[in-house]
N, CA, C and O atoms as a MOPAC input file, in Angstrom:
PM7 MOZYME 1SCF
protein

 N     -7.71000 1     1.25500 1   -35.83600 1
 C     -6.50800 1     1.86000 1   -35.30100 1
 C     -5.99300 1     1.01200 1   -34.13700 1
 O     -6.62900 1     0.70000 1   -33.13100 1
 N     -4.83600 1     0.71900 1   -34.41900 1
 C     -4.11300 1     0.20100 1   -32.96800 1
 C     -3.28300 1     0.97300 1   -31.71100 1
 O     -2.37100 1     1.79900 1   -31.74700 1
 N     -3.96900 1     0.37000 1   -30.63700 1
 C     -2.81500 1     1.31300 1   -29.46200 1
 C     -1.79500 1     0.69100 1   -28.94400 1
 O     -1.94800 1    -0.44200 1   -28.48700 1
 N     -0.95400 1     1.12500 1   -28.92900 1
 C      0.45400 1     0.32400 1   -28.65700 1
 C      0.17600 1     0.52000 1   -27.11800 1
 O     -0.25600 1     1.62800 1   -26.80000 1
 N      0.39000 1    -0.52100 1   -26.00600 1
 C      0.57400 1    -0.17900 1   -24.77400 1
 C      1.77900 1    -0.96500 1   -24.43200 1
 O      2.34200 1    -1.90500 1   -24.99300 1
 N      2.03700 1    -0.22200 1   -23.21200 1
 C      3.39600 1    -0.70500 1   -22.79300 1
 C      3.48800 1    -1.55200 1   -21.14000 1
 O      3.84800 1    -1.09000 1   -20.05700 1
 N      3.01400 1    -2.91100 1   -21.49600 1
 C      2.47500 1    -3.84100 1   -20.24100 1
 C      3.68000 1    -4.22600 1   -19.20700 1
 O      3.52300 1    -4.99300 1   -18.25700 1
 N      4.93400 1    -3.56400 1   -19.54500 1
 C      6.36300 1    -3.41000 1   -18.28200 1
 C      5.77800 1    -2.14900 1   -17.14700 1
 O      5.58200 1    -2.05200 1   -15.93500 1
 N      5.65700 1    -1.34200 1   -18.30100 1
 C      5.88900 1    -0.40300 1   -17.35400 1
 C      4.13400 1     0.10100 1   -16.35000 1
 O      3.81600 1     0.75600 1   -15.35800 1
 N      3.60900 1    -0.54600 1   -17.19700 1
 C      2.01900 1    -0.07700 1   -16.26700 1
 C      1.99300 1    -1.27200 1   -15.35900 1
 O      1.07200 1    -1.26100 1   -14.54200 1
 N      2.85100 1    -2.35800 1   -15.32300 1
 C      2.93700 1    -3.68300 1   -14.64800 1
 C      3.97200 1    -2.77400 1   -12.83400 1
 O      3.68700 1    -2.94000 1   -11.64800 1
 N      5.02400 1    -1.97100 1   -13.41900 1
 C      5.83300 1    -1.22600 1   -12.48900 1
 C      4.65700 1    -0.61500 1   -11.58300 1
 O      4.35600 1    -0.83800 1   -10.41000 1
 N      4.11400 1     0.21700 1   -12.53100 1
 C      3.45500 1     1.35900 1   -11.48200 1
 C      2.21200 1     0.82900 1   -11.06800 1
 O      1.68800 1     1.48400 1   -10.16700 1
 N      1.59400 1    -0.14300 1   -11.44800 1
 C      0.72000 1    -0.95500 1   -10.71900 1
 C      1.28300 1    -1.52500 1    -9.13900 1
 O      0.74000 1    -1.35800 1    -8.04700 1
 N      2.44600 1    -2.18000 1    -9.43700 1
 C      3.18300 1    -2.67400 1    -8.23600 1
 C      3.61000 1    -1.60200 1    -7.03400 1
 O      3.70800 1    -1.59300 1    -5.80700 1
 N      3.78200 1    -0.78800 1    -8.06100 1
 C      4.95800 1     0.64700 1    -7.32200 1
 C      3.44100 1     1.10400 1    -5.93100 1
 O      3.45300 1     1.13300 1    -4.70100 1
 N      2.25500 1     1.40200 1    -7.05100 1
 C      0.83500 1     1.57600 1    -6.25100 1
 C      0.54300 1     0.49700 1    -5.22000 1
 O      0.23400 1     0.95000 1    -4.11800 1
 N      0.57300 1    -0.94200 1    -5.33800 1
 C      0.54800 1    -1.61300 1    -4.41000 1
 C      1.29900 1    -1.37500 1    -3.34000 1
 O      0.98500 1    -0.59200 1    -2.44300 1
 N      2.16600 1    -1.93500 1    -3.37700 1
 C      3.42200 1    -1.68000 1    -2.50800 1
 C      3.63600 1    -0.32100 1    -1.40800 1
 O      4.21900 1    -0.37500 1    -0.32400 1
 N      2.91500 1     1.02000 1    -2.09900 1
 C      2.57300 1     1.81300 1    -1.19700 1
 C      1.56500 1     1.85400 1    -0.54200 1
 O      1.39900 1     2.65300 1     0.38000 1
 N      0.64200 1     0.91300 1    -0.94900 1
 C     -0.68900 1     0.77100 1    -0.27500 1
 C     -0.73400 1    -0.05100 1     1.04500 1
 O     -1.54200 1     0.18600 1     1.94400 1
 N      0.40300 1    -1.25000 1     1.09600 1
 C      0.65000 1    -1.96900 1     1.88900 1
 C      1.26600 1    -1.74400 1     2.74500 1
 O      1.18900 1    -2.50800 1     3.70800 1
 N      2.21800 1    -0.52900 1     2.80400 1
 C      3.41000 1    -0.13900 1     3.00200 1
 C      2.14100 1     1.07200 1     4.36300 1
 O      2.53600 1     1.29700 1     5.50700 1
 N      1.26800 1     1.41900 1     4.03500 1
 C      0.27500 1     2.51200 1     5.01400 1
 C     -0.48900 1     1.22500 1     5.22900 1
 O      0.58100 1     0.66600 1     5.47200 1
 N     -1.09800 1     0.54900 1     5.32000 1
 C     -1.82900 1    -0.48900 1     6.01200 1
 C     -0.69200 1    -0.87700 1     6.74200 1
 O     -0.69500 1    -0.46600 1     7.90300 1
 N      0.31300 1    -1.57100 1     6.39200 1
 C      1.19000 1    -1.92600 1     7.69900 1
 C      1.63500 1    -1.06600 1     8.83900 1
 O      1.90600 1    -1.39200 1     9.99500 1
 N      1.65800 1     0.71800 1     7.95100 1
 C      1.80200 1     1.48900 1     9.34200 1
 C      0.64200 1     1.28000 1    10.28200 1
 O      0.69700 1     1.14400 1    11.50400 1
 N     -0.26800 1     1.27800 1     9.60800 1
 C     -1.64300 1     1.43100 1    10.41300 1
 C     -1.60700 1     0.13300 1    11.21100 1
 O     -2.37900 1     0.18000 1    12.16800 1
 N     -0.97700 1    -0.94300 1    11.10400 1
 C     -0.54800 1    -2.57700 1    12.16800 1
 C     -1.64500 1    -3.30700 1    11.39200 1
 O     -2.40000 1    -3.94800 1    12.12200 1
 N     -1.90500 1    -3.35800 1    10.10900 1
 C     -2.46400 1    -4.47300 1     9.44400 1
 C     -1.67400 1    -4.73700 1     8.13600 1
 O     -1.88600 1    -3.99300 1     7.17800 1
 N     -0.78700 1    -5.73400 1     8.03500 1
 C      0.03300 1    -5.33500 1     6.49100 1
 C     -0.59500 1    -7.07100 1     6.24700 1
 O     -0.70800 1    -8.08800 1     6.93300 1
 N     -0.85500 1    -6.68600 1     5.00900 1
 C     -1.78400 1    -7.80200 1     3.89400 1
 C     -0.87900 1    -8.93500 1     3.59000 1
 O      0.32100 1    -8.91200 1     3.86700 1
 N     -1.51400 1    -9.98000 1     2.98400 1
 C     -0.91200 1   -10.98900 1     3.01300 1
 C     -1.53900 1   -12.05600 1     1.76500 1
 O     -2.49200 1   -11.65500 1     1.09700 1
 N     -1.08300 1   -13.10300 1     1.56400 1
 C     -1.38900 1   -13.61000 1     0.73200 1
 C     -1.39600 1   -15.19300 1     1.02000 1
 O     -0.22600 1   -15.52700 1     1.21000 1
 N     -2.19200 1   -16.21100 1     1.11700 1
 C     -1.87300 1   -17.70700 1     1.07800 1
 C     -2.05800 1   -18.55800 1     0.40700 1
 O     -3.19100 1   -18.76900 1    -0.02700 1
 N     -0.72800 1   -19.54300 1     0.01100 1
 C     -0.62900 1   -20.40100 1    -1.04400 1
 C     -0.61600 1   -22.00900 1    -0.21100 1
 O     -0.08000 1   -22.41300 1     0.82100 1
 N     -1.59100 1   -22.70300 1    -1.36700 1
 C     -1.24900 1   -23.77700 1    -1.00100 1
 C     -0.79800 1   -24.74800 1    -1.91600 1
 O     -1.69600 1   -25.24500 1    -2.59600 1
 N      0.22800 1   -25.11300 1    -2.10000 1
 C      0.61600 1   -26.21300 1    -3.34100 1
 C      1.20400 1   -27.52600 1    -2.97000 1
 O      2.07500 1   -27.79500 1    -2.14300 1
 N      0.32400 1   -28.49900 1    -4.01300 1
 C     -0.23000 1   -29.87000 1    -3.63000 1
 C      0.73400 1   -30.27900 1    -3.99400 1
 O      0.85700 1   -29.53700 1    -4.96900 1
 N      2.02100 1   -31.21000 1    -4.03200 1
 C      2.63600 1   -32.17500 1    -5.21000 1
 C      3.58800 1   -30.98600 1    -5.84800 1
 O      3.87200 1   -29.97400 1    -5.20700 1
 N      4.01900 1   -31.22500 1    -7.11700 1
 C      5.28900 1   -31.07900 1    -7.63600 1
 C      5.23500 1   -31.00300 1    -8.90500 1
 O      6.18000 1   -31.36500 1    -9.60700 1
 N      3.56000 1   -30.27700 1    -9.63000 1
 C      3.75500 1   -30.16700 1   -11.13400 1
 C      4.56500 1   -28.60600 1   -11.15300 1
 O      4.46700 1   -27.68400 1   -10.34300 1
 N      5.44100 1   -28.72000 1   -12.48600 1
 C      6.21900 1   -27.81300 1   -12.56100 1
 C      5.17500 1   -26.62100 1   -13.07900 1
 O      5.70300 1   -25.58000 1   -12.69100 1
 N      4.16200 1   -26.34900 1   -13.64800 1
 C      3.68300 1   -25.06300 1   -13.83500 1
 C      3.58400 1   -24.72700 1   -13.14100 1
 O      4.26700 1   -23.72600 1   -12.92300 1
 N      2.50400 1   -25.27400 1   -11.92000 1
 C      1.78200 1   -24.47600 1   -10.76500 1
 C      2.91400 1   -24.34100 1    -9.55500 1
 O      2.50700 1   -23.95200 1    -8.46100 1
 N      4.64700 1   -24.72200 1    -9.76100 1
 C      5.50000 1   -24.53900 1    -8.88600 1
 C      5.57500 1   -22.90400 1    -9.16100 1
 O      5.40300 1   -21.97200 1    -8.37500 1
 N      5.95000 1   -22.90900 1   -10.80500 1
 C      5.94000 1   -21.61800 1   -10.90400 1
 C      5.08700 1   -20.34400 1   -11.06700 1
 O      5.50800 1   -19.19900 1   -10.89900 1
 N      4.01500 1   -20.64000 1   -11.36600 1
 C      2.83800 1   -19.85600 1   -10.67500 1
 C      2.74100 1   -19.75800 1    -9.50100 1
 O      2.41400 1   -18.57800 1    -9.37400 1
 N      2.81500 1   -20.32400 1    -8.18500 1
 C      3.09600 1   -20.19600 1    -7.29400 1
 C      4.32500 1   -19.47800 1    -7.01700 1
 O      4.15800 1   -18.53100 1    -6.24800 1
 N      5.67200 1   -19.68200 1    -7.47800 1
 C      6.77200 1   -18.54600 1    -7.14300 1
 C      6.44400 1   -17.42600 1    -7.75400 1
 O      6.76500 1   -16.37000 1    -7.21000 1
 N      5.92100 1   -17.40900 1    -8.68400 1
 C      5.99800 1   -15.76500 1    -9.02300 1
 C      4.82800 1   -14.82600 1    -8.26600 1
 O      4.90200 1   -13.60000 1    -8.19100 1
 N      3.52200 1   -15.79600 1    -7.61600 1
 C      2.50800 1   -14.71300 1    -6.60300 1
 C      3.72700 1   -14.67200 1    -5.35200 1
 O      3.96900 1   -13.64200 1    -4.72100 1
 N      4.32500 1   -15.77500 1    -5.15900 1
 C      5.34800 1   -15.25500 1    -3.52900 1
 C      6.30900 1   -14.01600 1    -4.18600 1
 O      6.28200 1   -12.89400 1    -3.68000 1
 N      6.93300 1   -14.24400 1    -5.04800 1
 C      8.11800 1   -12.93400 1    -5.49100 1
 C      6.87200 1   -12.06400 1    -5.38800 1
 O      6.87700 1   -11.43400 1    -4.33100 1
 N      5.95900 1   -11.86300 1    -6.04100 1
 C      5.39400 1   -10.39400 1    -6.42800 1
 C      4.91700 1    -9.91000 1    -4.64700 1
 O      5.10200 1    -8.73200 1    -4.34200 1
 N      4.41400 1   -10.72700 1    -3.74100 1
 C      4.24300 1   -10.72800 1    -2.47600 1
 C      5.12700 1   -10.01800 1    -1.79500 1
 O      4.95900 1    -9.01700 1    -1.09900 1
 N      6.44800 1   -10.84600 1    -2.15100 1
 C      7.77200 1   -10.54900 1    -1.45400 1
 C      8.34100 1    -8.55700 1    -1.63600 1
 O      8.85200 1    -7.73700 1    -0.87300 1
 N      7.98900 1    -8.54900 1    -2.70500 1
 C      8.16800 1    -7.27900 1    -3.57800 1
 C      7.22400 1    -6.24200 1    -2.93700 1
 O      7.64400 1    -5.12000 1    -2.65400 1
 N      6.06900 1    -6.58000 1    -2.73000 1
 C      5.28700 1    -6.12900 1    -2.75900 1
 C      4.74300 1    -5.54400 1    -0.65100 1
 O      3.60700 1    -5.31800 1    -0.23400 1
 N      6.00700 1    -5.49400 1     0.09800 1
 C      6.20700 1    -6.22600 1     1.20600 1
 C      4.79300 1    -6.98800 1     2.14000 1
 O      4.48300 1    -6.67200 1     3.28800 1
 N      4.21700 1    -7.85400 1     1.43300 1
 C      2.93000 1    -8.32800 1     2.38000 1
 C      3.96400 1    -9.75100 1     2.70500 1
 O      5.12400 1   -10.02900 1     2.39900 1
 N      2.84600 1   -10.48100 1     3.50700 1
 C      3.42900 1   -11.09500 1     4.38300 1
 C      3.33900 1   -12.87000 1     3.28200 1
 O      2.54000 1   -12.95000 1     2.34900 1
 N      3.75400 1   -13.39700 1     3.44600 1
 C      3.65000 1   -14.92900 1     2.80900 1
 C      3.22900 1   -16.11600 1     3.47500 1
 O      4.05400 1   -16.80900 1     4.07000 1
 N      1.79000 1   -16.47200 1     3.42000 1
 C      1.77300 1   -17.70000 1     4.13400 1
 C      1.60700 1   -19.06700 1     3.15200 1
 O      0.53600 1   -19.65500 1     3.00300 1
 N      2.60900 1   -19.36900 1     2.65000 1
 C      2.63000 1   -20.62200 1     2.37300 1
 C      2.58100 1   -21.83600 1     2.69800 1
 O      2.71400 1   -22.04200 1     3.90500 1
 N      2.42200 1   -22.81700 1     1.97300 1
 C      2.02400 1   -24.28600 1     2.68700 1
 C      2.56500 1   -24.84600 1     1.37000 1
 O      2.49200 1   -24.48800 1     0.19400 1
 N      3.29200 1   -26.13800 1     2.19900 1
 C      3.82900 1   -26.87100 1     0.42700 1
 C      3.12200 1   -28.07900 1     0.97500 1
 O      2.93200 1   -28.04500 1     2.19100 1
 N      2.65900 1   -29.22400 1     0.27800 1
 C      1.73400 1   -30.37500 1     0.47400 1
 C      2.62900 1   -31.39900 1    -0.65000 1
 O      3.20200 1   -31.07100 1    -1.68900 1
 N      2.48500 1   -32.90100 1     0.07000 1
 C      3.22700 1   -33.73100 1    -0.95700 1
 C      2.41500 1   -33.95600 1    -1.67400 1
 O      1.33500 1   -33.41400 1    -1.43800 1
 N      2.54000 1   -35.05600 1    -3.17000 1
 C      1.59400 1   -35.50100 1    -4.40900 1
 C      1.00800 1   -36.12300 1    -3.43100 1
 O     -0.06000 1   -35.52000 1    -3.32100 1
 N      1.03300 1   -37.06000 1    -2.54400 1
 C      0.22800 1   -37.63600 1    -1.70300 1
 C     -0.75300 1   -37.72100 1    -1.03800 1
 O     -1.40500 1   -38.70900 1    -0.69900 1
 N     -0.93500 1   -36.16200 1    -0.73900 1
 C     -1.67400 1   -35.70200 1     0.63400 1
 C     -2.86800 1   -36.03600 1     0.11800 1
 O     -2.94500 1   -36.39000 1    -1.05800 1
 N     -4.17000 1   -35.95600 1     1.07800 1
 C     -5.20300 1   -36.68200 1     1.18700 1
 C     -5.80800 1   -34.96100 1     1.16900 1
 O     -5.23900 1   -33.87000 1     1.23000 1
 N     -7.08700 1   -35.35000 1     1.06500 1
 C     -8.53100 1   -34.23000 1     0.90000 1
 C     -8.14900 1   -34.04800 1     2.29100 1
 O     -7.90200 1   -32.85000 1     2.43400 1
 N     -7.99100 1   -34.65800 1     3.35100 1
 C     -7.89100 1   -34.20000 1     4.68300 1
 C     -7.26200 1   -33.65700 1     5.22500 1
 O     -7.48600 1   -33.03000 1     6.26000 1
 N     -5.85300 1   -33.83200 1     4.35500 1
 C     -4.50300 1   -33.22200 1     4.33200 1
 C     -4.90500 1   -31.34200 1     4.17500 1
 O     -4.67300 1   -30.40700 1     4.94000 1
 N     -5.57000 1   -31.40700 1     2.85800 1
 C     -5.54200 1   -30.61800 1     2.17600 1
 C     -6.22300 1   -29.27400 1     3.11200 1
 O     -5.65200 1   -28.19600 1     3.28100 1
 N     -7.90500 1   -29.74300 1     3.78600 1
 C     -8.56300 1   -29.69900 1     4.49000 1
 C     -7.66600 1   -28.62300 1     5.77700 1
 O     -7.51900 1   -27.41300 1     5.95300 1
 N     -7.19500 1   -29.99100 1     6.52000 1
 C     -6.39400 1   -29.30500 1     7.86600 1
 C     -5.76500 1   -28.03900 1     7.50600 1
 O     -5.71000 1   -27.05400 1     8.24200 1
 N     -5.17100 1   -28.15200 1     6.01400 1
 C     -4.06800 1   -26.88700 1     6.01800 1
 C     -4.66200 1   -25.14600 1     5.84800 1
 O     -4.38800 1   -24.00800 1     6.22800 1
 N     -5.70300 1   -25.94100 1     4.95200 1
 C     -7.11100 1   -24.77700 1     4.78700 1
 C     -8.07000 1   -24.16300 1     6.01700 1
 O     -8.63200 1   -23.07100 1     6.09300 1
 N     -8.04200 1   -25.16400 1     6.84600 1
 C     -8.26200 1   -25.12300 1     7.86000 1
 C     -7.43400 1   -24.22700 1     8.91400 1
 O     -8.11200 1   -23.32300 1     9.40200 1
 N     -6.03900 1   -24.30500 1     9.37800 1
 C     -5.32600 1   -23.73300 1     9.59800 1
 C     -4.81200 1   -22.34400 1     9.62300 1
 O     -4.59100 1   -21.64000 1    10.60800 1
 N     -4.63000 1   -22.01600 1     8.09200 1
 C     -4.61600 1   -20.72200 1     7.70900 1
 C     -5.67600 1   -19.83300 1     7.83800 1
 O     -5.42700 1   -18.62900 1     7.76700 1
 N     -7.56200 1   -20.46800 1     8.13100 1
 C     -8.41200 1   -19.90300 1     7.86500 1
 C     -8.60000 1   -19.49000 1     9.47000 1
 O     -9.49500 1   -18.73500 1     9.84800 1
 N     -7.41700 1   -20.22800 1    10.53500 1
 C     -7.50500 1   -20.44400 1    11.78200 1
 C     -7.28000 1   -18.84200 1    12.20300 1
 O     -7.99200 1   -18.01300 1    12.77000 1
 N     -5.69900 1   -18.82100 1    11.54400 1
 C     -4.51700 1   -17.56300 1    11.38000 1
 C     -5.29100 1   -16.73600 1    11.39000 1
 O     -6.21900 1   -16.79500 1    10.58300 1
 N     -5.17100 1   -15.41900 1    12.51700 1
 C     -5.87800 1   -14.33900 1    12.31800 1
 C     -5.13700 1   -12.94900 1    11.69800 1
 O     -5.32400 1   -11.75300 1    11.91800 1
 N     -4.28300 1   -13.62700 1    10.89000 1
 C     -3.09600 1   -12.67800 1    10.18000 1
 C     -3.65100 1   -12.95000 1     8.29500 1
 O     -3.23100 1   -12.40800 1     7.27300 1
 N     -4.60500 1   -13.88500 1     8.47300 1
 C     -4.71700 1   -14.18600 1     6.84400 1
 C     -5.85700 1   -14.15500 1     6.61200 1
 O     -6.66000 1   -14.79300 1     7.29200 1
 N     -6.27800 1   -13.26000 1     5.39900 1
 C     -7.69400 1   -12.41700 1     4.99000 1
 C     -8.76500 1   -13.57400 1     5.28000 1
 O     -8.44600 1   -14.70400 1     5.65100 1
 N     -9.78100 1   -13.23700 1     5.11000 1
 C    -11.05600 1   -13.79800 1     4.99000 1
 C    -11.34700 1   -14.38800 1     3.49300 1
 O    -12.04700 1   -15.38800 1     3.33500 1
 N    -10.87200 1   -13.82700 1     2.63600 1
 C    -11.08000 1   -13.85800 1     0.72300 1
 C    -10.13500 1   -14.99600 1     0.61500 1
 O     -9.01800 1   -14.98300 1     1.13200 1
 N    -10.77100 1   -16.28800 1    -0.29200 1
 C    -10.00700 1   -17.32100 1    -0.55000 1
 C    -10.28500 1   -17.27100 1    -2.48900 1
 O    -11.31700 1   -17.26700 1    -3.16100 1
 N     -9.18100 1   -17.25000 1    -2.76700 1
 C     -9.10900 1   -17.89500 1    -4.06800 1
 C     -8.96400 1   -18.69400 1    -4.64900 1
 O     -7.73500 1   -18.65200 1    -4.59400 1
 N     -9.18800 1   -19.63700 1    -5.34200 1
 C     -8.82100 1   -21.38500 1    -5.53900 1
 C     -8.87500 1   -21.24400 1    -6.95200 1
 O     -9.64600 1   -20.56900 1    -7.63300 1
 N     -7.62700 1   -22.23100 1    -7.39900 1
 C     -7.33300 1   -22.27200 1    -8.89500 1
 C     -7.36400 1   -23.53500 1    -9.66600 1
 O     -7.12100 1   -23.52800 1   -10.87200 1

């Protein structure tokens, strides 16, 4: 037997649930956040990267992004990781892709 599900709208009320969750952590003076770091200029991971900032944006947490040229060095990369991990506005939980 197949179940038809409907991945718009449980995608809504997933968000709709976030968004209020963030929305009482920020009353409480901690509103969540998210940080991106993107290296260079391949077009997938531009847009994987815009769509975690839109859903962020949506979602009202805060955005700390970092854009890095094709260039940048491990040290480059380093400092910026470094930086954000400095920020006492940006979680402890790192994800890397």
């Amino acid at each position: 037997m197949t179940t038809r599900i409907h991945g718009t709208g449980i995608a809504r009320r997933i968000r709709s649930q976030v968004a209020a969750e963030v929305a009482a952590a920020a009353g409480s003076g901690s509103t969540p956040g998210l940080a991106t770091v993107l290296v260079g200029d391949d077009p997938a991971s531009a847009v994987y990267v815009a769509a975690k900032r839109r859903a962020i944006k949506e979602a009202g947490m805060r955005d700390f992004h970092r854009q890095l040229p094709p260039h940048a060095t491990h040290d480059d990369v380093a400092a910026v990781m470094d930086e954000l991990a400095a920020d006492p506005g940006v979680a402890r939980r790192a994800e890397t892709i």
